[in-house]
matplotlib code that plots the C-alpha trace (Angstrom):
import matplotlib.pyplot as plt

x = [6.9, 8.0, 5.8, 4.1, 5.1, 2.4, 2.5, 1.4, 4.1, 6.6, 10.2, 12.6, 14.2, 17.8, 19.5, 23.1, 25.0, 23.4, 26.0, 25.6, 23.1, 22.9, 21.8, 25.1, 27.6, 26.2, 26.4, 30.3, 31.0, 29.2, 31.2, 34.5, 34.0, 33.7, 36.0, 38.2, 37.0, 37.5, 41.0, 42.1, 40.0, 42.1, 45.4, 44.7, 43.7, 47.3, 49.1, 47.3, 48.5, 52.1, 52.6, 50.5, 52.2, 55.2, 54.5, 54.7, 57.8, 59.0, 57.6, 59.5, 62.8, 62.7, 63.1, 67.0, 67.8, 69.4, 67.5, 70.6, 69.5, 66.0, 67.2, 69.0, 65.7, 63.1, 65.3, 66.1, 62.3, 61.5, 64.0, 64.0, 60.6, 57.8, 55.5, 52.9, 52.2, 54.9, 52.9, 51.6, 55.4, 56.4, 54.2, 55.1, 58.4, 57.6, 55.1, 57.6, 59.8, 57.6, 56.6, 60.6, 61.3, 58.6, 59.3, 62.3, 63.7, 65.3, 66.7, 70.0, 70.1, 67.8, 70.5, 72.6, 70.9, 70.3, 73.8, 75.9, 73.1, 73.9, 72.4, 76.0, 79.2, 80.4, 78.6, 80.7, 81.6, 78.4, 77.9, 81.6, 80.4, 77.1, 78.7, 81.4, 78.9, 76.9, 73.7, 70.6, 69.0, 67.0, 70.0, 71.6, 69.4, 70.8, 74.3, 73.6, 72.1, 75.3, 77.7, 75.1, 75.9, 72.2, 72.3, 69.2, 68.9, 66.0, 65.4, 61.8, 61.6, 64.1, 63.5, 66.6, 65.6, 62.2, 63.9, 66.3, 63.7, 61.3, 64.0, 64.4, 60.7, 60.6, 63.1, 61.7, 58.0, 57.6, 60.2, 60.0, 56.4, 56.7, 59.8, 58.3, 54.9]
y = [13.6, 10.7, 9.1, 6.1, 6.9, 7.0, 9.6, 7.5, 5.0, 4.8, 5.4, 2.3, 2.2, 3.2, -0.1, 1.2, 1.5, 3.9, 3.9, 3.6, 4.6, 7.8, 5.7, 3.1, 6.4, 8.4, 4.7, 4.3, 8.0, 7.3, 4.7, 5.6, 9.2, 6.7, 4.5, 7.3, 9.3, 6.4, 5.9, 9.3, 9.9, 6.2, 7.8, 11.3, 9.6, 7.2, 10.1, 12.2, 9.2, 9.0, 12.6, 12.8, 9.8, 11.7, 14.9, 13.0, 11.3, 14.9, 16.2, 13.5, 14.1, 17.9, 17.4, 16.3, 17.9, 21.1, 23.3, 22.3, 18.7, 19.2, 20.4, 17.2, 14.9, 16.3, 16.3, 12.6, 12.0, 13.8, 12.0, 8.6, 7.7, 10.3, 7.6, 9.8, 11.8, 14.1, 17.5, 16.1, 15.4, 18.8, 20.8, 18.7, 19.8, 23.2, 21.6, 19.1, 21.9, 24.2, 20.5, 19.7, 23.3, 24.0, 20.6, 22.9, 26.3, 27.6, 30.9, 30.7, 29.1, 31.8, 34.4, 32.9, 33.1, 36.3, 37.2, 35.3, 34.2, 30.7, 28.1, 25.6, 27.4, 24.5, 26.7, 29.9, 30.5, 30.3, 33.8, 34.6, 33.1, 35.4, 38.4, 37.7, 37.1, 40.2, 37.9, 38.9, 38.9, 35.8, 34.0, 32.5, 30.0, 28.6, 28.8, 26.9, 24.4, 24.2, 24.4, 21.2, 18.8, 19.2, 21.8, 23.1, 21.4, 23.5, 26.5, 26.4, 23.0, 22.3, 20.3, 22.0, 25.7, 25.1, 23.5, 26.0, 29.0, 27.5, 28.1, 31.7, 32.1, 30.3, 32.3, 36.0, 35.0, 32.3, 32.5, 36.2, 36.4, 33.6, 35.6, 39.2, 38.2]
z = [-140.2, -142.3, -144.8, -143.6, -139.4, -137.8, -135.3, -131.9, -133.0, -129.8, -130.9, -129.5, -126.6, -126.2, -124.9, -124.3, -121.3, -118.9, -116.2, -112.8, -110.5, -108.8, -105.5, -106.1, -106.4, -103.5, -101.7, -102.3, -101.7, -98.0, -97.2, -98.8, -96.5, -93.1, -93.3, -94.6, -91.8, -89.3, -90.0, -89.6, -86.5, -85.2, -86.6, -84.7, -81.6, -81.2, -81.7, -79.4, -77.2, -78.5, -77.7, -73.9, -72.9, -74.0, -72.4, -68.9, -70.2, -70.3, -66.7, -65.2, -66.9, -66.7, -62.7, -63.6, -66.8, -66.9, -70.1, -72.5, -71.7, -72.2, -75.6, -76.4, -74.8, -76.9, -80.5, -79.7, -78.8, -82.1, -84.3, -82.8, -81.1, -81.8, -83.6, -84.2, -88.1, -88.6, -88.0, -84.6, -83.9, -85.2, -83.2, -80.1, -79.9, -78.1, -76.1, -74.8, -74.1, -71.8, -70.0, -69.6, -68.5, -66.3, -64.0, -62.0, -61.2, -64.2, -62.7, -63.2, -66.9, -67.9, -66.4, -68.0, -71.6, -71.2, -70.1, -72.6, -75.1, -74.5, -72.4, -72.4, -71.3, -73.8, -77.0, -75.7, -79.5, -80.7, -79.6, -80.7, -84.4, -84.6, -83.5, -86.2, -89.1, -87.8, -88.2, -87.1, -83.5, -84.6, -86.4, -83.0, -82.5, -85.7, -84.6, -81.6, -83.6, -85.5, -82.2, -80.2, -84.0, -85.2, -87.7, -89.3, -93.1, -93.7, -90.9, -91.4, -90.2, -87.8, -84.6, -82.9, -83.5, -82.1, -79.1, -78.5, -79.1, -76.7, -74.2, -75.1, -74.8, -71.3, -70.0, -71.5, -70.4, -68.6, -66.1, -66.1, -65.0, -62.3, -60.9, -60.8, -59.3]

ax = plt.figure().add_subplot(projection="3d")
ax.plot(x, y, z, "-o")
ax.set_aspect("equal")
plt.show()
């Protein structure tokens, strides 16, 4: 103890900057999460809406279109009108696909992709190109990208090989199952 302190003296009161309120932070942080949350749920719903009213864009169309067709639809919906985020759009593609393919009989195109590994008599050396490069099994669908004008920049992403696998997996399942039962 200092001489002449009294020891019930009351030491002074810090009059600094405190910062702000606990109440005022978890206040902003509430509100900042809602309207946050708000706008995504708005921006999730239109493109839910974007890509359903697209889906029976795509049920009508697929009535007409032959598969290669369907192929050229959904890439132009994709690049061109698909207004939704770009993930929703992404993982639309195969989904427009199965809705495009599934509005006919695709019998003979699917003999025919399994017979010549092409779904356009016009891609012919497509097949000629893969069997030259000794690619793999899964490397085709690239080279028919190439052959329609819409080569895959990068093959992870790639609007045209999703389109063009979707066929293959029509055909090997879909088709397959409806025809054998």
């Amino acid at each position: 103890m200092r001489s002449g302190a009294s020891p019930d003296a009351a030491t002074p009161e810090h009059k600094g900057w405190q910062g702000p309120s606990l109440r005022f932070v978890l206040t902003t942080l509430i509100v900042l999460a809602l309207v946050l949350g708000f706008g995504a749920f708005r921006t999730y719903s239109k493109g839910l809406r974007i890509i359903s009213d697209a889906m029976h864009k795509f049920d009508e169309a697929g009535k007409t279109l032959t598969a290669d067709q369907c192929i050229d639809e959904t890439i132009e919906w994709y690049m061109e009108e698909c207004a939704a985020n770009i993930v929703m759009c992404e993982s639309a593609i195969r989904k427009a696909m199965a809705h495009c393919l599934q509005a006919q009989d695709r019998a003979d195109e699917c003999k025919m992709l399994s017979e010549t590994g092409v779904l356009n008599p016009e891609h012919g050396e497509v097949l000629s190109e893969v069997r030259e490069h000794g690619t793999g099994s899964g490397q085709w669908v690239f080279y028919t990208c190439k052959a329609r004008g819409t080569e895959c920049k990068k093959r992870k992403k790639c609007p045209c090989a999703d389109a063009v696998r979707s066929v293959d997996e029509f055909c090997v399942y879909t088709h397959k199952s409806v025809v054998e039962s």
